[in-house]
N, C-alpha and C positions, 0 to 999 in steps of 0.2 A: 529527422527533425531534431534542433537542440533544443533544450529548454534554457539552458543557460552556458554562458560563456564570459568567464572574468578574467582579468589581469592583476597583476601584483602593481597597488597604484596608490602613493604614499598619499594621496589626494584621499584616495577610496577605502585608503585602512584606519586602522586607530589601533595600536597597544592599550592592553589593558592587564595586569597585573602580570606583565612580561610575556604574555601570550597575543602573536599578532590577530586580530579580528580584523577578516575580509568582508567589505561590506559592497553588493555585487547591487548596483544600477542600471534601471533600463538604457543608459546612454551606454553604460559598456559593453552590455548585452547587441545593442544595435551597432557599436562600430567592430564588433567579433563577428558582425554578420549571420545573429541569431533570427530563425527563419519568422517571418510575419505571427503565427500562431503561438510561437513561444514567448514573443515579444506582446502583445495581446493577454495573453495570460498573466504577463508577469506582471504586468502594467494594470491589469484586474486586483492583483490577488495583493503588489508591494505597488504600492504606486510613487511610494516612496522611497524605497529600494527594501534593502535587508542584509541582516546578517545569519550564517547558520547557527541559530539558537532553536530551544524547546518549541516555539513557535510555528518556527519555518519548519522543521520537519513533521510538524505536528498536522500542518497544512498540505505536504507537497505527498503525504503519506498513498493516494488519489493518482499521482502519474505514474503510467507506466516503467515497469523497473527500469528497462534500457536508458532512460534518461537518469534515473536513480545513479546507475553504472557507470554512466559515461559522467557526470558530477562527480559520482567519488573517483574514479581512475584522473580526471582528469584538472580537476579542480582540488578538493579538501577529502581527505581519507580519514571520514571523521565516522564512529561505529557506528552512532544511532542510523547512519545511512546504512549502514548493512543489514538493520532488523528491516528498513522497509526493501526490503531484496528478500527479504525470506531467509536471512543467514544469523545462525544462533551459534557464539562459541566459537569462533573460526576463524583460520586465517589463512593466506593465501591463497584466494578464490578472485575469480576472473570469471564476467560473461558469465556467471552462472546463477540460478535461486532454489530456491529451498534446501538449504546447506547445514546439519546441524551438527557440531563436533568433530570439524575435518580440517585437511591439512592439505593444502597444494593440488587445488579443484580447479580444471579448468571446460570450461562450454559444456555443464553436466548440471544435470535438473535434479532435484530429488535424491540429494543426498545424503547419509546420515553414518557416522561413526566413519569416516574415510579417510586414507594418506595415499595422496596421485594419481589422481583420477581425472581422465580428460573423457569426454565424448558421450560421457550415458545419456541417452536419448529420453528424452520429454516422453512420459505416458501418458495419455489422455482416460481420466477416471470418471463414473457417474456412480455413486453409490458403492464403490469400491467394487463395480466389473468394470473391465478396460474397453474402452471404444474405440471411434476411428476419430480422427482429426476432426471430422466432416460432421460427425453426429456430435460430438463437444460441443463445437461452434455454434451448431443447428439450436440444442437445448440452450447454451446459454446466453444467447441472443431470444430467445423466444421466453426463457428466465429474465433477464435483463429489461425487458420489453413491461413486462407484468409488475415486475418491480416497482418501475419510475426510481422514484429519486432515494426510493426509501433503501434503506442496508439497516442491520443490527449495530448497536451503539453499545459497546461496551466498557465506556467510562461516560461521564458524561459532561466531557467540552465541549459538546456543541450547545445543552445545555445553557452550560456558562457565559459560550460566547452570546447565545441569545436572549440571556439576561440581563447581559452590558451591552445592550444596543447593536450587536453585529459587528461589534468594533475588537479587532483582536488586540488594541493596543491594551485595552479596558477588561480583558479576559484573563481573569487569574490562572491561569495553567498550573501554576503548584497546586491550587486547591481541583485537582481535576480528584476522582474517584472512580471505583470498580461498580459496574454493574453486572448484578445478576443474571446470569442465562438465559435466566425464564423471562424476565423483563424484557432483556435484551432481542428477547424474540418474539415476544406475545403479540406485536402491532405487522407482524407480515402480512402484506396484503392477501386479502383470500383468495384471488384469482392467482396468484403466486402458488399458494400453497395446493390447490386444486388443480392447478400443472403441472409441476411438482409429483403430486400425488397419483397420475393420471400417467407419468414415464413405463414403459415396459420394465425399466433397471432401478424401478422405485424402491426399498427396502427402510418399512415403514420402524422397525425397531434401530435402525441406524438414525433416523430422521429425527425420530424422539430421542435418541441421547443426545442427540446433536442439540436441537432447538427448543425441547419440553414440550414440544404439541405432538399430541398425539393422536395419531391417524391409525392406531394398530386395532385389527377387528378383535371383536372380543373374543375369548375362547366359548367353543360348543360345550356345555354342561354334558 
């Protein structure tokens, strides 16, 4: 599936203080043969197209990397697209995420402090012990489930966008800000946190650095 697909279209661009701005519309998306769902979404989220600003990455941060990937290899190699890949400090990386201070990373997960490295295989983690494929997916669809809509917010543009009417034109994104940990996590639903809590690979003093709720049994006097 693509999510987007643009051309170089003196019609669809605009210069602006000598730097070309690509401005990517649903009609271009549909005559490059972008698949029904991508066109659907994009026609939801721009309906009036867009350009890659604070915005647009700020919104697209939600798709799956691979589409993340295929936008920057293939469209604009602009960096804020590499933070939402999991890549921090880095360059020449391909097909790859969680990347941080490396050099010429190709189809390799979970990288850090590296020069040339192709192939490191995906580890699947619950609590920092390693699982199988099968039990990741298992948990985090049964995670995901309990959730709904809800994730931790840590700045708060959504916030903003929902005090300007749900209108991102109307959404000050400069004035976005940091939130708190503890904040950020205090409203997890509690059948979440009770499943969660309830994993064989649970490890309740990780869970509290993590999120500040604390599930840790007391100490025996």
């Amino acid at each position: 599936m693509r999510f987007w697909t643009v051309k170089f279209n003196p019609a669809a661009n605009r210069r602006e203080k000598g730097i070309l701005k690509m401005y990517i519309t649903y009609e271009l998306l549909e005559e490059k043969g972008a698949c029904s769902n991508g066109l659907n979404w994009f026609k939801q989220n721009f309906p009036e197209g867009c350009e890659l600003n604070e915005e647009t990455v700020a919104r697209v941060k939600k798709c799956d990397t691979s589409f993340v990937w295929w936008f920057y290899n293939n469209i604009q190699q602009d960096k804020r697209l590499y933070k939402l890949c999991g890549v921090n400090r880095t360059d020449g990386v391909n097909i790859s995420s969680g990347v941080n201070r490396s050099f010429g990373i190709l189809n390799s997960y979970g990288v850090d402090c590296a020069l040339f490295l192709a192939n490191k295989k995906r580890v699947y983690l619950i609590f920092g012990k390693e699982v199988s494929e099968g039990r990741y997916l298992e948990v985090k669809n049964n995670l995901y489930e309990k959730l709904g809509i809800w994730e931790p917010n840590f700045n708060n543009i959504k916030a903003l966008y929902l005090k300007n009417g749900s209108d991102w034109k109307l959404t000050p994104i400069k004035n976005a800000e940091e939130i708190a940990r503890q904040e950020a996590w205090r409203d997890m639903p509690r059948e979440a946190v009770e499943y969660v809590a309830s994993l064989p690979e649970f490890d309740a003093d990780m869970f509290f650095e993590i999120t500040c709720i604390d599930l840790r049994q007391p100490r025996r006097k």
